[in-house]
PyMOL commands that place a pseudoatom at each C-alpha (Angstrom):
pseudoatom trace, name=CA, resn=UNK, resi=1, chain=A, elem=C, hetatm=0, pos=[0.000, 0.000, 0.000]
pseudoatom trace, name=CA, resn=UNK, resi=2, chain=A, elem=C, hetatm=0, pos=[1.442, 3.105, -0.648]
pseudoatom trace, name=CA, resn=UNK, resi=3, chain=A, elem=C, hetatm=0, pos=[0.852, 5.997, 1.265]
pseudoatom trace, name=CA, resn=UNK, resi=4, chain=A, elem=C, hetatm=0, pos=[0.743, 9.402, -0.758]
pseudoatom trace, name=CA, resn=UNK, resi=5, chain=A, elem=C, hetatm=0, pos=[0.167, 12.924, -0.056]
pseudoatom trace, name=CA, resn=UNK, resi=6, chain=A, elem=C, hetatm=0, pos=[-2.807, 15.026, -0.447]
pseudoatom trace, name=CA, resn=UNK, resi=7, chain=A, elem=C, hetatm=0, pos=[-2.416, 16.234, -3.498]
pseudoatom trace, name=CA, resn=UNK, resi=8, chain=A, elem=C, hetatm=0, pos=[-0.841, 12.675, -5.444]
pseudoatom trace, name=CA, resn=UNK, resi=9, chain=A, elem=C, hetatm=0, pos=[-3.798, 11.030, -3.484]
pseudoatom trace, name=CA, resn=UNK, resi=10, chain=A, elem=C, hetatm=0, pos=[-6.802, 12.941, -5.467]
pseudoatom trace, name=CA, resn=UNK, resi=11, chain=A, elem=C, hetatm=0, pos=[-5.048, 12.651, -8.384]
pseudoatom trace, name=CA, resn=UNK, resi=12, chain=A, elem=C, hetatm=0, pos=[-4.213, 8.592, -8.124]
pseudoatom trace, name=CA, resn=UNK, resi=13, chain=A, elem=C, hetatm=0, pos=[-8.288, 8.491, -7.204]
pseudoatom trace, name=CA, resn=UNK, resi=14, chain=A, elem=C, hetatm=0, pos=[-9.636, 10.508, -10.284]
pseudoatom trace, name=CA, resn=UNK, resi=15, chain=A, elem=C, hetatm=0, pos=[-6.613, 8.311, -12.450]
pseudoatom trace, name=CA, resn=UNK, resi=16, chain=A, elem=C, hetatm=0, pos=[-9.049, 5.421, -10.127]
pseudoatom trace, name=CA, resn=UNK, resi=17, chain=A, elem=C, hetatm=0, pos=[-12.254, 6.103, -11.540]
pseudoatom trace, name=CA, resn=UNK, resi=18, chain=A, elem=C, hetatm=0, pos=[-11.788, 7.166, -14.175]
pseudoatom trace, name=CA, resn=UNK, resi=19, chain=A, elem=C, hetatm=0, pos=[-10.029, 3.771, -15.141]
pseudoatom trace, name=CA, resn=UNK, resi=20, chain=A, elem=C, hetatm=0, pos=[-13.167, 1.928, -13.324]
pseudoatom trace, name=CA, resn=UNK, resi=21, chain=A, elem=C, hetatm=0, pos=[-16.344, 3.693, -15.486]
pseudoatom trace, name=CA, resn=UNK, resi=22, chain=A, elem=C, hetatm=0, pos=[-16.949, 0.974, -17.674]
pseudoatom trace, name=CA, resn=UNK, resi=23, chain=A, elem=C, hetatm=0, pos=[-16.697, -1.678, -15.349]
pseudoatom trace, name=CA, resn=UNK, resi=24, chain=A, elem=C, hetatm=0, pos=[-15.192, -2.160, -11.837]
pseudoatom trace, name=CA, resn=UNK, resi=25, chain=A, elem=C, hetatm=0, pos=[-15.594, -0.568, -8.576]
pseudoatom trace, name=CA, resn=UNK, resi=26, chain=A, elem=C, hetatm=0, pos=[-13.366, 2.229, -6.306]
pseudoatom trace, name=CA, resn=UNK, resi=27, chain=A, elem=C, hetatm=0, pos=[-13.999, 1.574, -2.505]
pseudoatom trace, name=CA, resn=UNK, resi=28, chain=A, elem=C, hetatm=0, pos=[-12.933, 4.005, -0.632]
pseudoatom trace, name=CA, resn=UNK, resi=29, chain=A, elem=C, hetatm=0, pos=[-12.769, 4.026, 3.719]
pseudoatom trace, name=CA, resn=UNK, resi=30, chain=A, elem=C, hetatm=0, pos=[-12.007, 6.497, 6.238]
pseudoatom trace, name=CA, resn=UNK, resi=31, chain=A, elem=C, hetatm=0, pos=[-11.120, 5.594, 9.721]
pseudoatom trace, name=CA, resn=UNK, resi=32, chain=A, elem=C, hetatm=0, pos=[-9.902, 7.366, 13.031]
pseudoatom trace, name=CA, resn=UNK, resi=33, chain=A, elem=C, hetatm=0, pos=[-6.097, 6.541, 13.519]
pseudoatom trace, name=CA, resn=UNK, resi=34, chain=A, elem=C, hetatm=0, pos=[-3.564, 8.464, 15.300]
pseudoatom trace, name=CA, resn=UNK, resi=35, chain=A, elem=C, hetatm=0, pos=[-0.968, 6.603, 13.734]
pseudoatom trace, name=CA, resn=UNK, resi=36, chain=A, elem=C, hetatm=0, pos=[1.088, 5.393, 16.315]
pseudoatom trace, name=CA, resn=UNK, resi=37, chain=A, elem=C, hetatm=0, pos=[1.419, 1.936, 18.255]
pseudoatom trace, name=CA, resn=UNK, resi=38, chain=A, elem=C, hetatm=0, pos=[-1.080, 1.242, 21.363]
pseudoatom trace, name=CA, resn=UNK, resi=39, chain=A, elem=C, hetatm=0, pos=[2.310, 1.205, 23.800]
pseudoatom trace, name=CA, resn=UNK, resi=40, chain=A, elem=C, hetatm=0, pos=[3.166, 5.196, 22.413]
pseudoatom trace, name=CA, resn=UNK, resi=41, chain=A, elem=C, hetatm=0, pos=[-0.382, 6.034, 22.870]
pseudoatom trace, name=CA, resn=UNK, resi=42, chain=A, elem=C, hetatm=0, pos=[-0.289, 4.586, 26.208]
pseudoatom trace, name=CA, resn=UNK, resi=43, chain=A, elem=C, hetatm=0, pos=[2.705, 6.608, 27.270]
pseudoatom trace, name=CA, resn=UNK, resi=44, chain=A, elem=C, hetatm=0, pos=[1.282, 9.968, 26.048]
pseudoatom trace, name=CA, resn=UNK, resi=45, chain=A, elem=C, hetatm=0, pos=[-1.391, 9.063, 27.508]
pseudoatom trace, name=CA, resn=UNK, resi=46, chain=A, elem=C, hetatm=0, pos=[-0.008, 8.175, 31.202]
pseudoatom trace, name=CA, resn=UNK, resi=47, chain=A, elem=C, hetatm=0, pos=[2.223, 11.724, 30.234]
pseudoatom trace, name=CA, resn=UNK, resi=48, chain=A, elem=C, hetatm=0, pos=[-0.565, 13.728, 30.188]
pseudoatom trace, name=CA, resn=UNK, resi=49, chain=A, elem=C, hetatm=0, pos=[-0.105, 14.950, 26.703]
pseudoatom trace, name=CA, resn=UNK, resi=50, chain=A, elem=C, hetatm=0, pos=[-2.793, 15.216, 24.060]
pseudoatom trace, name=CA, resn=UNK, resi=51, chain=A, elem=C, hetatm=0, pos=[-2.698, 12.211, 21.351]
pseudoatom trace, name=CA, resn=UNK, resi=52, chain=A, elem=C, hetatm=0, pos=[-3.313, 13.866, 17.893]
pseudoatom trace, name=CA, resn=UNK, resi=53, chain=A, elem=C, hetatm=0, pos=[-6.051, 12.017, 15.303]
pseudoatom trace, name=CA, resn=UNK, resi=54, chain=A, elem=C, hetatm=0, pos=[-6.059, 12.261, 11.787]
pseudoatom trace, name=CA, resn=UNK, resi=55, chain=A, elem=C, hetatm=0, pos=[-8.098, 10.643, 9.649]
pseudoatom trace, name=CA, resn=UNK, resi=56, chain=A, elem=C, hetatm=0, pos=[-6.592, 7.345, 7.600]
pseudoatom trace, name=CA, resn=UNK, resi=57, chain=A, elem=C, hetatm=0, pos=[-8.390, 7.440, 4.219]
pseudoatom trace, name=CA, resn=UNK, resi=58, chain=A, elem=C, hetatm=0, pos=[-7.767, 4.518, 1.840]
pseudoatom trace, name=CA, resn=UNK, resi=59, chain=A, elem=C, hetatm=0, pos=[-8.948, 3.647, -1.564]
pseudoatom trace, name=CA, resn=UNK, resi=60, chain=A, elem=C, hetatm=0, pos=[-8.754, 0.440, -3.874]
pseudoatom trace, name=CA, resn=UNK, resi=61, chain=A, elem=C, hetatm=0, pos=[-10.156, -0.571, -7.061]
pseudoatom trace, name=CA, resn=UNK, resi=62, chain=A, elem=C, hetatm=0, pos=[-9.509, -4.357, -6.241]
pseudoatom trace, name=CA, resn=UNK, resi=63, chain=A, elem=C, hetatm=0, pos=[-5.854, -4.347, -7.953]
pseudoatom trace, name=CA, resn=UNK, resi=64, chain=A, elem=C, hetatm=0, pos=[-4.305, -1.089, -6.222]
pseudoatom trace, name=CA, resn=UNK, resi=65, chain=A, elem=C, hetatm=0, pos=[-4.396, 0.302, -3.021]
pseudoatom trace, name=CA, resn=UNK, resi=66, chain=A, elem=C, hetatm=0, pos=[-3.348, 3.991, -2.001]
pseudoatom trace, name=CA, resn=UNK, resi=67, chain=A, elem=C, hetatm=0, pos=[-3.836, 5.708, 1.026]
pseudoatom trace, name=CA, resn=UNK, resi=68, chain=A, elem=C, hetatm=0, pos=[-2.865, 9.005, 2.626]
pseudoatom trace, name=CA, resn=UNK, resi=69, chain=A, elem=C, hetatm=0, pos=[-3.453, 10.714, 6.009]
pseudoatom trace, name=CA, resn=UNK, resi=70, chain=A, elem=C, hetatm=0, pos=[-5.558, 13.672, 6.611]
pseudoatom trace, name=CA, resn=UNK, resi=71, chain=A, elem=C, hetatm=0, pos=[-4.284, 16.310, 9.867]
pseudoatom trace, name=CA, resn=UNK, resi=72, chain=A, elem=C, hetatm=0, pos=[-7.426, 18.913, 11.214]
pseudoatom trace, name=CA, resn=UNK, resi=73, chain=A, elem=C, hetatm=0, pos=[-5.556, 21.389, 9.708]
pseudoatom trace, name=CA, resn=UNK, resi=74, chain=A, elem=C, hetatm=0, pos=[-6.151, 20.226, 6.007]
pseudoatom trace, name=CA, resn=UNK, resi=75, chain=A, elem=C, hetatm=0, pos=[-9.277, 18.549, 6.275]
pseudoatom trace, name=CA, resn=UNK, resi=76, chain=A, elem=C, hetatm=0, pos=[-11.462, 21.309, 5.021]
pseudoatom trace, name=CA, resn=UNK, resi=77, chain=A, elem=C, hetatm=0, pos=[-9.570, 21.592, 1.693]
pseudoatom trace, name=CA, resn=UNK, resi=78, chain=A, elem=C, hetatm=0, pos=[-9.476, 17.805, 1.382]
pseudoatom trace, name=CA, resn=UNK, resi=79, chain=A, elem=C, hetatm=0, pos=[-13.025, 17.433, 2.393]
pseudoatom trace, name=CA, resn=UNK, resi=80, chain=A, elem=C, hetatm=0, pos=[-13.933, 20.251, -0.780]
pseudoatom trace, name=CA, resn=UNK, resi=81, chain=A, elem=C, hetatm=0, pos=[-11.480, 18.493, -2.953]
pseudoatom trace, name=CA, resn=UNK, resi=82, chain=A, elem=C, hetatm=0, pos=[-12.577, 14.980, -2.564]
pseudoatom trace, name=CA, resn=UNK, resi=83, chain=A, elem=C, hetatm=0, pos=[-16.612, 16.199, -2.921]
pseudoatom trace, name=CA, resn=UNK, resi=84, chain=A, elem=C, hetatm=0, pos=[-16.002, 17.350, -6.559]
pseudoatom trace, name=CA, resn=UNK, resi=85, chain=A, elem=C, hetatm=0, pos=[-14.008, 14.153, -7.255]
pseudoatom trace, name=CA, resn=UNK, resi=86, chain=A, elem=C, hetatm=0, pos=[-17.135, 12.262, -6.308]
pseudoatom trace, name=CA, resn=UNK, resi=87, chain=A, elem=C, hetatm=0, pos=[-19.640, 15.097, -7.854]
pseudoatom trace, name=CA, resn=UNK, resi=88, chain=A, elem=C, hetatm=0, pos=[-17.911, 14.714, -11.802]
pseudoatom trace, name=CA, resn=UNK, resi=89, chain=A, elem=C, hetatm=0, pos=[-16.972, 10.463, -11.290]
pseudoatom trace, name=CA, resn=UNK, resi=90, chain=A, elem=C, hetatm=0, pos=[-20.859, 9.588, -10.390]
pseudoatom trace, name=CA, resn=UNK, resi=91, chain=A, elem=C, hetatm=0, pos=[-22.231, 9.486, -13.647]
pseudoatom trace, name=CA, resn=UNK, resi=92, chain=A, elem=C, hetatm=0, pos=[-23.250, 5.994, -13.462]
pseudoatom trace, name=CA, resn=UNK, resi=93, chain=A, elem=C, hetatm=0, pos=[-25.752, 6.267, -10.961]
pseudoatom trace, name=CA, resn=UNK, resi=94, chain=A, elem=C, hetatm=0, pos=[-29.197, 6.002, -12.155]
pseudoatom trace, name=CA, resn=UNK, resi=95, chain=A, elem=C, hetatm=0, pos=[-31.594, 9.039, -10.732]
pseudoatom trace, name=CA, resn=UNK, resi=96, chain=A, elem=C, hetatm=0, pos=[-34.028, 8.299, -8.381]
pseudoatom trace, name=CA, resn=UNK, resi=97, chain=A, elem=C, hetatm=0, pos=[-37.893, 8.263, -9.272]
pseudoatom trace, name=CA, resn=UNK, resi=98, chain=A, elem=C, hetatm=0, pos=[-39.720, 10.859, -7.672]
pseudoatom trace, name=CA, resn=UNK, resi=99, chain=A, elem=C, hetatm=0, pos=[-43.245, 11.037, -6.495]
pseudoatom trace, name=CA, resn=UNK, resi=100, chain=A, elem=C, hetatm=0, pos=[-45.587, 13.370, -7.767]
pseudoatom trace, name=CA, resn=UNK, resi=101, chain=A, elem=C, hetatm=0, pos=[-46.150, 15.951, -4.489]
pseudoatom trace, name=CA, resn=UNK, resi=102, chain=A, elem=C, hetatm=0, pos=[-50.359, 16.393, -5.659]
pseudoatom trace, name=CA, resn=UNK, resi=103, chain=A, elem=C, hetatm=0, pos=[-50.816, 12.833, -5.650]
pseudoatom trace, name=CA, resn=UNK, resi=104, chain=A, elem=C, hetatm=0, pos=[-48.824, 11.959, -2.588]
pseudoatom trace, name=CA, resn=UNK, resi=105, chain=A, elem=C, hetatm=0, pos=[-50.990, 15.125, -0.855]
pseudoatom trace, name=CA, resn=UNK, resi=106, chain=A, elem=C, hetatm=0, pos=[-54.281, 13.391, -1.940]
pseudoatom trace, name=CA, resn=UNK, resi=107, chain=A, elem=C, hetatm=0, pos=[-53.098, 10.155, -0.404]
pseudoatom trace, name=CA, resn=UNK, resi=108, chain=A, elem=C, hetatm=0, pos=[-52.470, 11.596, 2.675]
pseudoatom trace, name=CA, resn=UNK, resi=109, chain=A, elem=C, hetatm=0, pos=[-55.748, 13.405, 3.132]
pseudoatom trace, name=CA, resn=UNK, resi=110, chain=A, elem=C, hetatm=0, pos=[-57.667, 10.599, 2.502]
pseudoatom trace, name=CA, resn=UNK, resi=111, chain=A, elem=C, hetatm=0, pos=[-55.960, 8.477, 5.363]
pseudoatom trace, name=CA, resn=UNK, resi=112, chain=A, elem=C, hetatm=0, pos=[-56.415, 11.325, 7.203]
pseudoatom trace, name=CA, resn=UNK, resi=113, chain=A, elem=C, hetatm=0, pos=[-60.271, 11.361, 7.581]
pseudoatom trace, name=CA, resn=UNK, resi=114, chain=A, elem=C, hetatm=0, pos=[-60.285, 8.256, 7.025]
pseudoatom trace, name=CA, resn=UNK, resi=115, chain=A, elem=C, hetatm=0, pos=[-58.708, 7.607, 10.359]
pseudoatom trace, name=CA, resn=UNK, resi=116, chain=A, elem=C, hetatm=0, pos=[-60.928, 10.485, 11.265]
pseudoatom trace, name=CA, resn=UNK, resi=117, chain=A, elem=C, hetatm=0, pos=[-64.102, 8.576, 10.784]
pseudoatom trace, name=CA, resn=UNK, resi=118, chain=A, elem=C, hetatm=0, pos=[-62.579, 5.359, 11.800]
pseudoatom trace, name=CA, resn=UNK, resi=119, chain=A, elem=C, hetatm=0, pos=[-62.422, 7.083, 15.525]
pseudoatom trace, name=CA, resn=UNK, resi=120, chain=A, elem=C, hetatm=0, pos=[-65.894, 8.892, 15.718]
for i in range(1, 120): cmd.bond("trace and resi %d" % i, "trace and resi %d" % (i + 1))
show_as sticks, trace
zoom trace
């Protein structure tokens, strides 16, 4: 697994999707991690000293892996970053049907009084 910067990282996972739009999948995780062993957290801990999280993100397409590792500091410019990766790659989703709002409104008025008249 290779762990990349910010920048190198949104690039590999356009370079990611872009190679999986006819077929394939990209999964991608995020998880909690301070990036240090349990015994070093344990010591800063018993120290009294603050442990410092960042956020481990990960992404594969089944045949490469690539990860990088997100500080507070950058996580709002990630965070914007990584939303129009996934915005301009999720053209193969199919739109969901909508209900009409009249009809739906007429539904719910009649099991309205009905429940009305079911109670009287």
């Amino acid at each position: 697994m290779v762990q990349l910067q910010l920048d190198p990282f949104l690039n590999e996972l356009t370079s990611l999707f872009e190679r999986s739009t006819e077929k394939g999948s990209v999964w991608v995780t995020l998880k909690r991690s301070s990036l240090k062993s349990k015994v070093q957290r344990s010591k800063l801990a018993n120290a009294g000293e603050a442990i410092e999280y960042r956020c481990l993100i990960r992404a594969t397409d089944g045949k490469k892996t690539i990860s990088t590792s997100v500080g507070q500091k950058d996580h709002q410019r990630f965070q914007a970053s990584y939303a129009l990766i996934l915005k301009a790659h999720m053209t193969a989703l199919k739109k969901r049907e909508r209900k009409d709002k009249k009809k739906s409104a007429e539904v719910n008025k009649r099991e309205v009084t009905s429940k009305r008249a079911k109670k009287s």
